[in-house]
C-alpha positions in Angstrom: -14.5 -174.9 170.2 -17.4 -174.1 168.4 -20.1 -171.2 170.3 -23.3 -170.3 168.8 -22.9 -166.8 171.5 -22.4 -163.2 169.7 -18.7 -162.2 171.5 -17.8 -158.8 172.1 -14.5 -156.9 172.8 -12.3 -154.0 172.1 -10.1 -154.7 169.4 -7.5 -151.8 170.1 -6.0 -149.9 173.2 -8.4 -147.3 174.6 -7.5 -144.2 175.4 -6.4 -143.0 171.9 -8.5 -141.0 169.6 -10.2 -144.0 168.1 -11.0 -147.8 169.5 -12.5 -150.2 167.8 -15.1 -152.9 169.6 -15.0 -155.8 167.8 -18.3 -158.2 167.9 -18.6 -162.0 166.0 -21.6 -164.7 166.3 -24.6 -165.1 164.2 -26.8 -162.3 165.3 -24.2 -159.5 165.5 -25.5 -157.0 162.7 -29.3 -156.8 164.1 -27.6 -156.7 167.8 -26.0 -153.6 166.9 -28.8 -152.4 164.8 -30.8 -152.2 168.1 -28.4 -149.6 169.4 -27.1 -148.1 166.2 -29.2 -145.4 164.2 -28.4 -144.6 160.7 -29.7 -143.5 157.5 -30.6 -147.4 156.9 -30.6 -150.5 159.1 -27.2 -152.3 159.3 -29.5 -155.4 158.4 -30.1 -154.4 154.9 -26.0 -153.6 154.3 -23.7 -155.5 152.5 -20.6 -157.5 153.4 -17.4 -155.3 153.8 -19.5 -151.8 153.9 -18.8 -149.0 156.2 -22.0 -147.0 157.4 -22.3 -143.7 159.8 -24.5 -143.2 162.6 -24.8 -143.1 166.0 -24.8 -145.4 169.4 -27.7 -144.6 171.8 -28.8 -145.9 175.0 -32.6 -145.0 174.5 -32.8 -141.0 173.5 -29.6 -140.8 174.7 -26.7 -140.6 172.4 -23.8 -142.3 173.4 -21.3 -141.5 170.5 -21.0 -140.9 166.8 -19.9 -143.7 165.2 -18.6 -146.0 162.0 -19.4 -149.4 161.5 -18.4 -151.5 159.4 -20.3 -155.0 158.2 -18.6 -158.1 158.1 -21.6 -161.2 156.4 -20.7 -165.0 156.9 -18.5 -166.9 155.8 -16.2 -163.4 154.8 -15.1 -162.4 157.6 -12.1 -162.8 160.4 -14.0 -165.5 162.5 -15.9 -166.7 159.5 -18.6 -165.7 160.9 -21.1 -162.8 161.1 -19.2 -160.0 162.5 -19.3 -156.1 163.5 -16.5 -153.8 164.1 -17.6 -150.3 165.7 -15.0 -147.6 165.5 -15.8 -144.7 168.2 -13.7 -142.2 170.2 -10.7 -143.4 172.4 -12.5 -142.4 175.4 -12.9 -145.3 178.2 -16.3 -143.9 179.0 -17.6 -144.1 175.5 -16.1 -147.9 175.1 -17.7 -149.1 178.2 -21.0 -147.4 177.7 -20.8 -149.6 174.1 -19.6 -152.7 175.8 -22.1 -152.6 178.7 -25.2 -152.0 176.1 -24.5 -154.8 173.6 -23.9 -157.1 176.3 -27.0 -156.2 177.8 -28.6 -157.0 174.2 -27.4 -160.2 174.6 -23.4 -160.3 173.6 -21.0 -161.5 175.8 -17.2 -160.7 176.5 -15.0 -162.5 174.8 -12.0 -164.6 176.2 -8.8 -164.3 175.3 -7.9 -165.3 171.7 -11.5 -166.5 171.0 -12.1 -164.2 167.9 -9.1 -166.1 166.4 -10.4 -169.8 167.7 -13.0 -169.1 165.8 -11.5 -168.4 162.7 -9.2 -171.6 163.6 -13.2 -173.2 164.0 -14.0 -171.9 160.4 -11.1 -172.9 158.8 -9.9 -169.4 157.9 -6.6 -170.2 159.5 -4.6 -172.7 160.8 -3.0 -173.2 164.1 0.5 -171.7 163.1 -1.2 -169.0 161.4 -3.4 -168.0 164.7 0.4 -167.8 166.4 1.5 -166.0 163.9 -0.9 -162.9 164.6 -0.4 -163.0 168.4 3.5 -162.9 167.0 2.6 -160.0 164.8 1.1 -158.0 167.5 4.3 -158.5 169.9 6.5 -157.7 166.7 9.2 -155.5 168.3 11.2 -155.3 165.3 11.4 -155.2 161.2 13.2 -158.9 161.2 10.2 -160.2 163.7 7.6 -158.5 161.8 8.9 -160.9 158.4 9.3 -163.8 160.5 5.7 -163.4 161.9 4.1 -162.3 158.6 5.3 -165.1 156.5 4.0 -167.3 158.7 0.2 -165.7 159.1 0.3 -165.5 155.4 0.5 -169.3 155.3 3.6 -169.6 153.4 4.9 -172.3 156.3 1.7 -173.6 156.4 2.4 -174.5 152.8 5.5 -175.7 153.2 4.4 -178.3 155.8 1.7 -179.2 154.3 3.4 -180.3 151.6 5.8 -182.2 153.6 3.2 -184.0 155.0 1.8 -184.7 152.0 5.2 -186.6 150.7 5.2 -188.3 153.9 1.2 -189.6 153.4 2.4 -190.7 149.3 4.5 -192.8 151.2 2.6 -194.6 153.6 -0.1 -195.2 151.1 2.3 -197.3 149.6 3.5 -199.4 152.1 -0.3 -199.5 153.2 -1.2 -201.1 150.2 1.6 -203.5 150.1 0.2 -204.6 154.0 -3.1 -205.1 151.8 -1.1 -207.7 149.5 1.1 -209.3 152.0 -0.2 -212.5 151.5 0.7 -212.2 147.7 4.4 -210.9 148.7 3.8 -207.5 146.2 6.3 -204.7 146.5 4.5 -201.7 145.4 7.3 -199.4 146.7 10.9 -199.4 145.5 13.2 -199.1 148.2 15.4 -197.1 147.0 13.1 -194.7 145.7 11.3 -194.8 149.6 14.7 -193.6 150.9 15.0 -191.0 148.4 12.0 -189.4 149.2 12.6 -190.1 153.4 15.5 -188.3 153.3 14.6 -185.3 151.2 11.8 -184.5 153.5 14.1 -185.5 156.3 15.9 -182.9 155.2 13.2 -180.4 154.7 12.7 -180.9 158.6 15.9 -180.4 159.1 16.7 -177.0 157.8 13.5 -175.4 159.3 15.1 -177.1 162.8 18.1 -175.1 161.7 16.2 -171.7 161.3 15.2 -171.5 164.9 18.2 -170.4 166.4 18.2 -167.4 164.4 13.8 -166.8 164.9 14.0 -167.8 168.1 16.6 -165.1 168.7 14.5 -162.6 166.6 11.0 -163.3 168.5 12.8 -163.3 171.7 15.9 -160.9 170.9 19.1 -161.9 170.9 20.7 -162.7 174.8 24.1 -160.4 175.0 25.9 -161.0 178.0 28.4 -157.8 178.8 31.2 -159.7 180.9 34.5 -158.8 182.4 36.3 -158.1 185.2 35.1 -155.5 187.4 34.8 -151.7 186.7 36.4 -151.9 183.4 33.0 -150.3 182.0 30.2 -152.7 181.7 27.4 -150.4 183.7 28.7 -147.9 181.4 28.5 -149.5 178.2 24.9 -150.6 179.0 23.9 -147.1 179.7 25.4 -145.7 176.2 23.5 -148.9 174.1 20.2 -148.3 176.1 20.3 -144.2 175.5 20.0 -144.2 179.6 21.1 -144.3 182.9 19.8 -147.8 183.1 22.7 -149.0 185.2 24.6 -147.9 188.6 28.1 -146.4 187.7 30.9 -146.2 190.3 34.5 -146.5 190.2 34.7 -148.5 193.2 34.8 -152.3 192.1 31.8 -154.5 192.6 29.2 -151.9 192.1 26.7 -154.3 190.2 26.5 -157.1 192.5 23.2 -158.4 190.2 22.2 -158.7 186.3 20.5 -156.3 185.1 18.5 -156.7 181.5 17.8 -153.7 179.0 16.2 -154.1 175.1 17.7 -152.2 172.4 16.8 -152.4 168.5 19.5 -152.0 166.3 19.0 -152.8 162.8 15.7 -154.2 162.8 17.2 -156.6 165.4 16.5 -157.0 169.3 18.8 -157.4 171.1 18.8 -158.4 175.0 21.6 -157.0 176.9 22.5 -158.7 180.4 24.6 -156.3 182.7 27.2 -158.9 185.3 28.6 -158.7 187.9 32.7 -158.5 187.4 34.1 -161.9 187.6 36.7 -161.8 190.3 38.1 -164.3 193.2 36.2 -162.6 196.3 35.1 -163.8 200.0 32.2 -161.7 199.9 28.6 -163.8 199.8 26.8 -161.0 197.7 29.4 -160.8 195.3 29.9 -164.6 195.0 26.2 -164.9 194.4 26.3 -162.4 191.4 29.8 -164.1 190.2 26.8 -167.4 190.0 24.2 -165.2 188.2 27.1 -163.8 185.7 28.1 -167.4 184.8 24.7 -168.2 184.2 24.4 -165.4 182.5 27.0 -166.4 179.9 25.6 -170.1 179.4 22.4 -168.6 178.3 23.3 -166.0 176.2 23.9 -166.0 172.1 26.7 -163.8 172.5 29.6 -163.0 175.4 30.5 -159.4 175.1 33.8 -159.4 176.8 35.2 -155.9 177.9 38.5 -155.2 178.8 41.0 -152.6 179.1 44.7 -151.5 177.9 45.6 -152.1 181.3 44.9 -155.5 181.6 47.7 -157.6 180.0 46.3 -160.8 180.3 42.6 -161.8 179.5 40.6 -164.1 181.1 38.0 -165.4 177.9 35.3 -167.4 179.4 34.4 -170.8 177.6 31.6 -170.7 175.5 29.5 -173.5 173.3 29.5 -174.1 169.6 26.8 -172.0 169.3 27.8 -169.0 171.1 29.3 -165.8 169.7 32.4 -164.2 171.5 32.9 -160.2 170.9 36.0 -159.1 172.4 35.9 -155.2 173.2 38.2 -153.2 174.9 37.4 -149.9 176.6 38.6 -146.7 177.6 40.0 -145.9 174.7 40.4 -142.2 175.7 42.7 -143.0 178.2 45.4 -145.1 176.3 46.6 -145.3 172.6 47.2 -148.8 173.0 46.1 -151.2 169.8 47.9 -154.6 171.0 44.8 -156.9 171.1 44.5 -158.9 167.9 40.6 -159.1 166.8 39.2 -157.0 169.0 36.8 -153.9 169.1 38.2 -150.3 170.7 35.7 -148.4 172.0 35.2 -145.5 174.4 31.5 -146.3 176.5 31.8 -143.3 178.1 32.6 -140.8 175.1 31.0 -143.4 172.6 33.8 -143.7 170.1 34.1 -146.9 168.8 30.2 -147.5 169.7 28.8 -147.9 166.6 31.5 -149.9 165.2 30.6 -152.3 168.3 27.0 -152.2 167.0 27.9 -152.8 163.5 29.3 -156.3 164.6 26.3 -157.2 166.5 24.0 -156.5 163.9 26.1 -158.9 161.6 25.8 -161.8 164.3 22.3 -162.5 162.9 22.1 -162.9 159.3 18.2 -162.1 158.1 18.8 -161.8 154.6 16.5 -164.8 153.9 13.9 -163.2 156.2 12.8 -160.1 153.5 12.4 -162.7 150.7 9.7 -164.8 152.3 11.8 -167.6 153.2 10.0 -169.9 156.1 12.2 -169.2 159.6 10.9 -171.0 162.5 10.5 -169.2 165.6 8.0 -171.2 168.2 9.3 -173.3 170.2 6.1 -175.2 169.8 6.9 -176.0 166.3 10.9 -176.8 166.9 10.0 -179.8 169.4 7.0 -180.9 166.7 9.5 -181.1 164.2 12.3 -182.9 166.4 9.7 -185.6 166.8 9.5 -185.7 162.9 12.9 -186.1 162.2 12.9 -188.3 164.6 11.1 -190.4 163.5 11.7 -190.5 159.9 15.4 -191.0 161.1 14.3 -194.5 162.2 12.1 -195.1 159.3 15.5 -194.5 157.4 17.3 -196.8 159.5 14.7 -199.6 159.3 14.6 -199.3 155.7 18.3 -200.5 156.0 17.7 -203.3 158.7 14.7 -204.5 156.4 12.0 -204.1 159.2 8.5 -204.7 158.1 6.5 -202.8 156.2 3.7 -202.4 159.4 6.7 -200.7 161.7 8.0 -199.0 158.6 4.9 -197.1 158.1 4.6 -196.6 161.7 7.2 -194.5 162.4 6.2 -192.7 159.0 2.4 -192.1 160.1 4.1 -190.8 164.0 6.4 -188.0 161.8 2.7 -186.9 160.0 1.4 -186.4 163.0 3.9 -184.2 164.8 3.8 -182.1 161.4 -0.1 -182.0 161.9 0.5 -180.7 165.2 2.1 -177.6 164.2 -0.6 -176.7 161.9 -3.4 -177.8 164.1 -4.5 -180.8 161.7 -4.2 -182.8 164.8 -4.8 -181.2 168.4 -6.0 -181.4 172.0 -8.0 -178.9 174.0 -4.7 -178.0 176.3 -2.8 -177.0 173.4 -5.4 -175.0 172.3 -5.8 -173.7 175.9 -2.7 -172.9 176.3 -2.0 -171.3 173.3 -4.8 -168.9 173.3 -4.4 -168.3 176.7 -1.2 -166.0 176.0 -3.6 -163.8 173.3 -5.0 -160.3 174.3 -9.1 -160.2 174.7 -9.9 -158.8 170.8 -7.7 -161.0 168.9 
């Protein structure tokens, strides 16, 4: 990981009326001083200072610009670093980009300014997710989720997990040390006590990732029924748009059809079926297949019906799913006869933000705006299945009184998924991979 080359990139979208090119390496402040020209050299400036000049190719000047200087080891990368703020204009940022490159900078990959930091120890693994989560943040609730964790309050957490689990081992260690003498350093009891609190440490942040996952991904609503009772039509009112086809005749949406909508500091994903219906038709069979599929993966079946319906058809749903009956067309009967369930009118809108009201309280985030760790990577929820894994055997070989040497193995194999998340312990895929997924100037 580690680069002795000065890196370059722009560090924000261009075309706006500022960009920033971001540049890191040993090297980067007299680089730029040999195209910048201020009052003073940027090589006599201090760490964190801001300094006004211009960019110049020879005589000619490129732009007017701000720079600000970033000195080793107090910076981003934890390196030497530059950031150049100029106008939006994609001339003006390549003109920049194309002269410190030929001063001897290079493009940067994706995600390297924040290996590097990873390099320098100025974050950890979960924390360099954490800004590439930051930047996608769509919402308030994935903003918290995301800036707990690049704050390093979850680092904490698991590092102090891990550091329970590494008391422990120490002292089975040491009685493999004095096995010979037949010393018990650890009490037994005391060992399980302290397995199963951290056990269950684990186990509540495996229990926050249904509700981050659904917060960094938005939460799957499938709009089901039977056909033309208003799904198309509900869509279209939540998204604000004609997002769907709308027709009386029956079978009009033969295909699902996905739309984003935030309500309440919450994304939410809503997946338009096909009406589920016996038919001989191929097409509409194959988006019966898609609706069903539809409703497996989603966190909560919206089911619509209608006063005219008298008997529902409620698909079955897992443990984990959410069912919110709605009944539409509201305008067209005075009907109230269905116990529990949500009258609305999609294509007038009454009842709609009633309907939106009990989506919102689907997802309960109250923990999220007091700091509390919520675990949203996928990465991380397998890392720590492996842990409480694995401490569930050490559990159950404390009671089958296994040795002390496979005891402490299954201990050391939890450390090291928890090490994992944080980066403590790697390989150059994961890194790879995860950096692979960032934008060029992060």
């Amino acid at each position: 990981m580690q680069s002795r080359d000065i890196i370059v990139a722009p560090a924000t979208a261009l075309g706006g009326a500022i960009a920033v090119i971001r540049m890191s390496g040993e090297g980067s402040v007299a680089l730029c001083d040999s195209i910048f020209k201020g009052r003073k050299p940027l090589s006599e400036a201090k760490s964190h200072t801001i300094h006004y000049g211009t960019i110049c190719d020879g005589e000619r000047v490129v732009d007017d610009v701000v720079v600000a200087v970033f000195r080793a080891p107090y910076s981003y990368t934890g390196e030497e670093s530059v950031e150049i703020s100029i106008h939006g204009s994609r001339y003006i940022a390549a003109e920049v980009l194309r002269l410190l490159c030929e001063q001897g900078a290079r493009m940067a990959e994706a995600g390297e300014f924040s290996k590097r930091a990873l390099a320098a120890g100025r974050i950890d693994l979960s924390q360099a997710e954490a800004v590439a989560d930051l930047i996608a943040a769509e919402s308030r609730a994935a903003h918290a989720v995301a800036a707990t964790q690049m704050r390093g309050g979850y680092s904490a957490l698991l590092d102090e997990l891990r550091e329970e689990l590494l008391n422990i081992t120490s002292l089975l260690e040491l009685e493999l040390d004095f096995s010979e003498e037949d010393v018990e350093f650890a009490d037994r009891e005391k060992l399980r006590s302290m397995l199963e609190k951290t056990d269950g440490a684990v186990v509540r942040l495996m229990e926050s990732f249904k509700v981050g996952n659904a917060i960094r991904e938005g939460v799957a609503v499938a709009i089901v029924g039977r056909p033309n009772v208003g799904k198309s039509t509900l869509l279209n009112r939540l998204v604000g748009d004609d997002r769907a086809m709308v027709s009386d005749i029956a079978g009009t949406t033969r295909d699902t059809i996905e739309e984003s909508v935030v309500i309440d500091d919450i994304r939410f994903r809503f997946v338009d079926t096909a009406g589920l219906h016996d038919t001989d038709d191929e097409l509409e069979k194959m988006g019966i297949e898609r609706t069903e599929r539809a409703i497996r993966q989603a966190q909560i079946v919206l089911y619509m019906t209608e006063p005219s319906q008298s008997k529902l058809e409620l698909p079955e749903l897992g443990n984990e799913q959410t069912l919110l009956l709605v009944v539409n067309k509201i305008d067209t009967s005075l009907s109230r006869d269905v116990e529990g369930a949500i009258y609305i009118s999609a294509r007038e809108g009454e009842g709609v933000d009633e309907l939106r009201k009990a989506l919102r309280a689907t997802v309960d985030t109250e923990g999220l705006y007091r700091g509390e760790v919520v675990v949203s990577n996928l990465r991380h929820f397998e890392a720590l299945s492996r842990a409480h894994r694995d401490m569930t055997q050490a559990i159950a070989a404390l009671d089958y009184g296994i040795s002390e040497e496979l005891l402490a193995e299954d201990i050391r194999s939890a450390i090291t998924a928890l090490a994992e998340i944080t980066g403590r312990i790697t390989n150059d895929d994961i890194l790879k991979n995860i950096f692979s997924h960032f934008c060029i100037g992060k």
